[in-house]
Residue, then its C-alpha position, 0 to 999 in steps of 0.5 A: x178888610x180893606x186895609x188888609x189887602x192894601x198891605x199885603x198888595x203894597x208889600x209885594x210891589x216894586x211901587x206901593x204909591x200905585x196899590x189902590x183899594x176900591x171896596x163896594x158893597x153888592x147885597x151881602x158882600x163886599x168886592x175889593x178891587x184891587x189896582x197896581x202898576x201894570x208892572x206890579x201885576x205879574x208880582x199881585x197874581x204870581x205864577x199861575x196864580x198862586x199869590x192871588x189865590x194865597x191873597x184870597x185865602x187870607x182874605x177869606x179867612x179874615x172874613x170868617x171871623x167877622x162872618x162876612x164874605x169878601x170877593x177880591x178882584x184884582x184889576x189890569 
């Protein structure tokens, strides 16, 4: 999951060196943390959320083939 969500983040940045993926785990899920530039930022979460949410779909569905659950935070 985690190499999923760097590749998407780094797809939409101006700066892909700043995308930094922190994953932990917490009882039966895993967060990932998700850091950009803070210029990035408003490209990451887009208009009133919308590609933060779309991320987060994905992500979502990706963890249901795996039947795990996968919380992405996105970091400021």
């Amino acid at each position: 999951m985690k190499e999923l969500v760097e590749v998407i983040a780094k797809a939409l940045v101006d700066d892909p060196e700043s995308v930094v993926v922190n994953e932990r785990e917490e009882k039966k899920t895993t967060v990932l943390e998700v850091r950009v530039a803070e210029s990035d930022m408003g490209k990451v979460i887009g208009k009133q959320g919308r590609i933060a949410k779309a991320i987060r779909s994905v992500v979502k569905a990706a963890a249901a083939k795996e039947d795990k659950k996968v919380i992405v935070d996105i970091m400021d």
